[in-house]
Phi, psi and omega in degrees: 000139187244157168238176168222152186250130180257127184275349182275176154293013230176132156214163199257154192296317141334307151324290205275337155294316179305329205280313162327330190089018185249018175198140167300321185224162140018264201284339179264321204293272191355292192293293172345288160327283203328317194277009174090357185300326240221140243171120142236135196042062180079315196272153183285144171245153188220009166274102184272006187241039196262114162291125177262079219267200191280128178112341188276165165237131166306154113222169199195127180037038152093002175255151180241129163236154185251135186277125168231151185233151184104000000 
């Protein structure tokens, strides 16, 4: 599992795939969310401006990543 460290609390789920390296843009995190690809904490989200605090984990095309703030 890989992680990313955030410094607020808190980031939005769109961000936080571009910040991973797991969509080039915007506009991919975005169509990606809609289409149900993308699980936070287990449940699918379909919200791309969905807060991501410390501890949770993404997933998305079989990579998991875990959010750390500080």
């Amino acid at each position: 599992m890989e992680m990313i460290n955030i410094r607020d609390d808190y980031i939005k789920l769109g961000q936080a795939l571009k910040l991973a390296g797991l969509v080039e843009s915007g506009v991919d995190a975005k169509m990606d969310i809609q289409e149900g690809l993308v699980k936070v904490n287990g449940e699918v989200e379909l919200q791309r401006g969905k807060k991501i605090y410390d501890g949770d984990v993404i997933e998305y095309e079989g990579q998991q990543i875990m959010v750390k703030s500080g």
